[in-house]
C-alpha positions in Angstrom: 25.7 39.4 2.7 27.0 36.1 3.6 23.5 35.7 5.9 21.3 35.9 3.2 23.2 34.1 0.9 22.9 30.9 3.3 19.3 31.9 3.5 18.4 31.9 0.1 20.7 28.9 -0.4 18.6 27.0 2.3 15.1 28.0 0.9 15.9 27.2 -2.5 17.0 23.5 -1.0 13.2 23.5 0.7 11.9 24.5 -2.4 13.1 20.8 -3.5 16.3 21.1 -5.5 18.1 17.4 -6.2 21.3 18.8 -5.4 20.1 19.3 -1.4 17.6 16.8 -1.4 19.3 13.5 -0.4 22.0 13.8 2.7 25.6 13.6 0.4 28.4 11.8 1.7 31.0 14.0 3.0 34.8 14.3 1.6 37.7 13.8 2.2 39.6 17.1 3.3 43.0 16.1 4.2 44.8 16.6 1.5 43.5 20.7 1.1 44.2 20.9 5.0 47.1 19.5 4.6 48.4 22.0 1.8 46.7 25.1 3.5 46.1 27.6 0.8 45.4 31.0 1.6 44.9 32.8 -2.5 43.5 30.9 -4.8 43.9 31.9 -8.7 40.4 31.3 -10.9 41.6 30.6 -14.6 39.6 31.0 -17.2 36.3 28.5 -17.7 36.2 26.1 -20.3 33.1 25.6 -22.0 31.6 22.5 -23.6 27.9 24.2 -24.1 26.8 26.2 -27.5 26.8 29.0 -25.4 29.6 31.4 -26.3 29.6 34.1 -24.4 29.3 31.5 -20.9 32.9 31.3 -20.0 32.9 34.8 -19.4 29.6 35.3 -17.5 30.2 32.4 -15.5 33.7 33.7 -14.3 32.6 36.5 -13.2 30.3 34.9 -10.5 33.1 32.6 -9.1 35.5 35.0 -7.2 32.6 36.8 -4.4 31.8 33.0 -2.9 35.5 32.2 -2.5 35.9 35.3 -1.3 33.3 35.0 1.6 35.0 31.3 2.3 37.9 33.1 3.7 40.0 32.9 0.6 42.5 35.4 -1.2 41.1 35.6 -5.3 43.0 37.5 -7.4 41.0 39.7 -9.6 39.3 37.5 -12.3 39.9 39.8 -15.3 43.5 41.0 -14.7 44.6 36.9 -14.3 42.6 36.9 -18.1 44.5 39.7 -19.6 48.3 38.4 -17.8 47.2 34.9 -19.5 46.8 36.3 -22.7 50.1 38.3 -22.8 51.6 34.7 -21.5 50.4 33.1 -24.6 47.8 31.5 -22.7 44.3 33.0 -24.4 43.0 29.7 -24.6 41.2 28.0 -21.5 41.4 24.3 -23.0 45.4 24.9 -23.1 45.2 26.7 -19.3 43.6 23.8 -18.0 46.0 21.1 -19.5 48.9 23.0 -18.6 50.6 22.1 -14.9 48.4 23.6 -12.2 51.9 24.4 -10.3 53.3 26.5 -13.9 50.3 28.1 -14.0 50.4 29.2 -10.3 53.7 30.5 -10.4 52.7 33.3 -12.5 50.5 34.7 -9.9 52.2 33.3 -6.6 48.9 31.5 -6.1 48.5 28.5 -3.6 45.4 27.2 -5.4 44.1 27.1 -8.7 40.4 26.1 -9.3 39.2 25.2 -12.9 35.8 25.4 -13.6 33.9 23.5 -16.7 30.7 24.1 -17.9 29.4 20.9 -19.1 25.8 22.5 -20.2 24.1 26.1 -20.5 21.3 25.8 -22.2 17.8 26.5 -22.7 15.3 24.2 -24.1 11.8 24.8 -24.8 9.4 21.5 -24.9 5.4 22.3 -25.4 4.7 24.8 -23.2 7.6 24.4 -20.5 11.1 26.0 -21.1 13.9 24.1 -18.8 17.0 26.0 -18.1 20.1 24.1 -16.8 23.8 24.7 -15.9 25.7 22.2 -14.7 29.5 22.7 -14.0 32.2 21.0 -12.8 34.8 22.1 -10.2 38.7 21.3 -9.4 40.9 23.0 -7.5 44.4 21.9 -7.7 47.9 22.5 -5.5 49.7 25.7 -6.6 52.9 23.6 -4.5 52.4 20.1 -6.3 49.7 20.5 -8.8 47.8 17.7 -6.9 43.7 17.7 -6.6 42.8 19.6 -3.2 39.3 19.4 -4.2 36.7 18.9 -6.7 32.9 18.8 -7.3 30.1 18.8 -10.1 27.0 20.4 -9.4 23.7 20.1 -11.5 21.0 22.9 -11.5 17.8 23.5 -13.4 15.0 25.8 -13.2 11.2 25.5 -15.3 9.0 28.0 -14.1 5.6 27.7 -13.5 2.2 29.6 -14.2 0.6 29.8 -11.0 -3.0 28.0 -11.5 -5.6 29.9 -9.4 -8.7 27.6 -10.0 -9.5 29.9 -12.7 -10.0 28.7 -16.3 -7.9 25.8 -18.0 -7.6 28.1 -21.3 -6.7 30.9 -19.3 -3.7 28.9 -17.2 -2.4 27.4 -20.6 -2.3 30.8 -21.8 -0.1 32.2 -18.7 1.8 28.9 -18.9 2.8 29.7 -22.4 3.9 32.9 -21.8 5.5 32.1 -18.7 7.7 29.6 -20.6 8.2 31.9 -23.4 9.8 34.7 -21.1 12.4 32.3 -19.9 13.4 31.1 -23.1 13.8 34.6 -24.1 15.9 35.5 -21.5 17.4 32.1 -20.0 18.1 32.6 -15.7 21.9 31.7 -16.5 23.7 33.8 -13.7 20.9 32.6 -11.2 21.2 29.3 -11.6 25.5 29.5 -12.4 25.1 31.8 -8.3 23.0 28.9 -7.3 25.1 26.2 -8.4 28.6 27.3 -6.3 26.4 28.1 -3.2 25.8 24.3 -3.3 29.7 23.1 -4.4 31.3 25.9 -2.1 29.0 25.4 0.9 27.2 22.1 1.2 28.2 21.2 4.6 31.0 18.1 4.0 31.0 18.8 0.8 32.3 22.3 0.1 35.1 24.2 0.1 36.9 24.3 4.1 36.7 27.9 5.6 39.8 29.7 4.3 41.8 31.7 6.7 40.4 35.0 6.4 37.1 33.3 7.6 36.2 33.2 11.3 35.1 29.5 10.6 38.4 28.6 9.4 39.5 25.2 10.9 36.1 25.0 13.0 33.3 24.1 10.1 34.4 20.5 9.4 
C-alpha cells in the first residue's frame, strides 16, 4: 500500500502541483528526535471553512498515513467519544487546552492538531476550483512543546480534454466537466493528497516512527 501511495504521491508532483514544485527547505528535527514518540493521539479538527460536516471527514483520513510512518494512532473515533464524556465535545476548546492534559488521558506521547483553513468549492465561468488547505501541529505529550508543524495547500480544476474537435463542442464538455465537480467537490482526494505532501515530503515530513523500518535512517 505504502508503494503506491509514494507512487501516486510522486506522479501527482509531475503532474505540476506547487506544493512539490520548488525544492522546500528542510526542518529542523531535533526537538521530535529528541522527545522520541512512539503513539501519537489525533484530536478532533478544527474547522474555519463553511463546510460543516469537514472536521469529521477530514479525521478520518489522518490516522492510515501516520500509521504507515511507523507511528502508534489510537483509534480516531473512540479518542472523539472519551473527549466528549471528558467534557471536551468542542475542538476549538481541545486545541487550546495543554497538549500535555490532553495526552494524559490517552497515555499518548504526541498529539497532532489539524486545522482546516479552507474546504471549499468555487465555480467561476465554466471552471470549478476545489481547494483544501490545512494546517498541522504536533505537540509533546511530555512538555506540550511543538515537535512539529506544517501547512499544506492543494487544489484541483479539472479539465475537458480538447481533441481538435469543435470549439462549441469542448465548451460544452468543459461545462459539464466543471459542473460535475461542483456537484460533488474531490474533498477526501485532495484532504489524502494534502498529508502525503506534510507527512512525507522528504525534509519536511513527519521522521519514520519506530514501527517503521526507516526509522532513524530517512533524515
Amino acid at each position: 500500500m505504502r508503494i503506491l501511495f509514494k507512487a501516486a504521491l510522486a506522479c501527482l508532483c509531475l503532474a505540476g502541483l506547487s506544493a512539490c514544485a520548488v525544492p522546500p527547505q528542510k526542518k529542523d528535527f531535533s526537538t521530535i528526535r529528541a522527545n522520541h514518540p512512539r503513539s501519537i493521539l489525533i484530536v478532533p479538527v478544527t474547522n474555519a471553512s463553511t463546510q460543516v460536516d469537514a472536521p469529521d471527514n477530514f479525521l478520518a483520513t489522518l490516522p492510515v498515513p501516520l500509521a504507515e510512518k511507523g507511528y502508534y494512532v489510537f483509534p480516531v473515533h473512540m479518542v472523539k467519544r472519551v473527549m466528549e464524556d471528558e467534557g471536551l465535545a468542542d475542538a476549538d476548546l481541545v486545541h487550546s487546552a495543554d497538549a500535555r492534559k490532553v495526552a494524559a488521558l490517552f497515555g499518548a506521547d504526541a498529539v497532532l492538531f489539524a486545522n482546516i483553513r479552507r474546504w471549499d468549492s468555487q465555480y467561476i465561468l465554466l471552471s470549478t476550483t476545489t481547494t483544501v488547505d490545512i494546517d498541522y501541529t504536533l505537540k509533546s505529550g511530555r512538555t506540550g512543546e511543538t515537535l512539529w508543524e506544517e501547512t499544506v495547500h492543494t487544489a484541483y480544476s479539472p479539465q475537458a480534454q480538447n481533441s481538435g474537435g469543435h470549439p462549441l463542442a469542448f465548451l460544452v464538455t468543459q461545462l459539464i466537466v466543471a459542473a460535475m465537480e461542483r456537484a460533488a467537490p474531490s474533498y477526501l482526494p485532495l484532504a489524502s493528497q494534502a498529508n502525503g505532501v506534510a507527512f512525507y515530503t522528504a525534509g519536511r515530513g513527519i521522521p519514520s516512527g519506530p514501527y517503521d523500518p526507516q526509522f532513524g535512517k530517512d533524515y
